[in-house]
N, C-alpha and C positions, 0 to 999 in steps of 0.2 A: 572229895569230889570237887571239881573243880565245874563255875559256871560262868558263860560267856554273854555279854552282853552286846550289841552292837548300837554304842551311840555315836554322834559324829557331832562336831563341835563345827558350828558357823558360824561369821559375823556378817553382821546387816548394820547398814548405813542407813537410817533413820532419822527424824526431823526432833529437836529437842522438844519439844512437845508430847513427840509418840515415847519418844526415850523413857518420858518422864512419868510415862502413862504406863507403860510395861514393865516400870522399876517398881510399881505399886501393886504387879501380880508376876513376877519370877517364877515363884514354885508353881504358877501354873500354865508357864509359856507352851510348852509342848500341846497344854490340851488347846488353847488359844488358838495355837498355829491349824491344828487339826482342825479345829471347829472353820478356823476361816478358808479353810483349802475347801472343807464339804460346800458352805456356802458359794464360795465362788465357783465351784466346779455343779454346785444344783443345776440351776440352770433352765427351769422348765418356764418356757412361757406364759405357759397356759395356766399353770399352777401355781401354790408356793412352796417354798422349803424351807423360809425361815422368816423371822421378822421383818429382816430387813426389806424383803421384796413384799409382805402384805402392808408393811410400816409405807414402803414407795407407792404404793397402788393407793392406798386410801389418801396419801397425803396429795395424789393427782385431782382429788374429788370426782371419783369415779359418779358417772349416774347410779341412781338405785338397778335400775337394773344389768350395769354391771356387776357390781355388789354380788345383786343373788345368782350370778352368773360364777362368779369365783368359784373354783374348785382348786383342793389338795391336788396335788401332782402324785403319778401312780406310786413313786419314790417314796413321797410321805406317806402315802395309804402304807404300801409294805412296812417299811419301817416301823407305823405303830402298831400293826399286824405281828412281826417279830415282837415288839418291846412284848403287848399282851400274851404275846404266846411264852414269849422267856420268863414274865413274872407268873403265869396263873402254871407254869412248871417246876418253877422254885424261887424265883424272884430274883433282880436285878443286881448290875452292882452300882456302886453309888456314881458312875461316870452313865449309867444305863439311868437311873433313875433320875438324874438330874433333865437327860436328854425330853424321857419321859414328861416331865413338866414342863420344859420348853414349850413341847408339843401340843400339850396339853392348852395351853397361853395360847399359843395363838390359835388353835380352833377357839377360844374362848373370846378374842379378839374379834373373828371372822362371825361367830354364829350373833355376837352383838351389833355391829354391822349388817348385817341380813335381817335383822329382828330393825333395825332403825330404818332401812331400804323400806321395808314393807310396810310400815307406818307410812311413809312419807308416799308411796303407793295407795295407798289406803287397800290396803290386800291384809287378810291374816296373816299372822309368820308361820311358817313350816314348820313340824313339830322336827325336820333334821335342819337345819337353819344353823 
């Protein structure tokens, strides 16, 4: 039995710096690339989808009540939707599970954030926060 693969070999013109950054994860270039195509393709305003857009938002010094105004993008909602539905069915695989923590991070990010907002409000924090 014979099996077929389809990969395709490309070169990219890069800055020695990234060169030198990407020599230091090889065997995990493809997940790399993938992770950075979802991010750049997210995309939701209103929401997030990854570090880098809640890392951007807090680093603006949002007011508090932006803060408790952030919400998950409907993207993210599904997605940990799927993740919980594929683990509590048989469990993930370790590219699932890793994603899983990600996730997990920044709502842990965001509900600290929301818990610091409402202090500085002088409001209780919200038991979803």
């Amino acid at each position: 039995m014979m099996l077929y693969s389809c990969l395709s070999a490309n070169t990219l013109t890069v800055s020695d710096e990234l060169a030198e950054r990407l020599r230091n994860h090889q065997e995990r270039l493809p997940e790399i690339f993938e992770l950075g195509l979802r991010e750049l393709h997210a995309g939701s305003p209103k929401g997030f989808e990854g570090a880098a857009e809640v890392l951007e938002f807090l680093a603006g010094l949002p007011s508090p009540e932006a803060i408790l105004s952030l919400k998950p993008s409907e993207r993210f909602e599904r997605q940990m939707r799927d993740l919980l539905e594929r683990n509590r069915l048989g469990g993930l695989s370790r590219q699932e599970e890793e994603l899983s923590e990600r996730y997990e991070f920044l709502e842990h990010l965001v509900r600290m954030a929301k818990t610091k907002a409402c202090i500085k409000l002088g409001i209780p924090p919200r038991p979803d926060a």
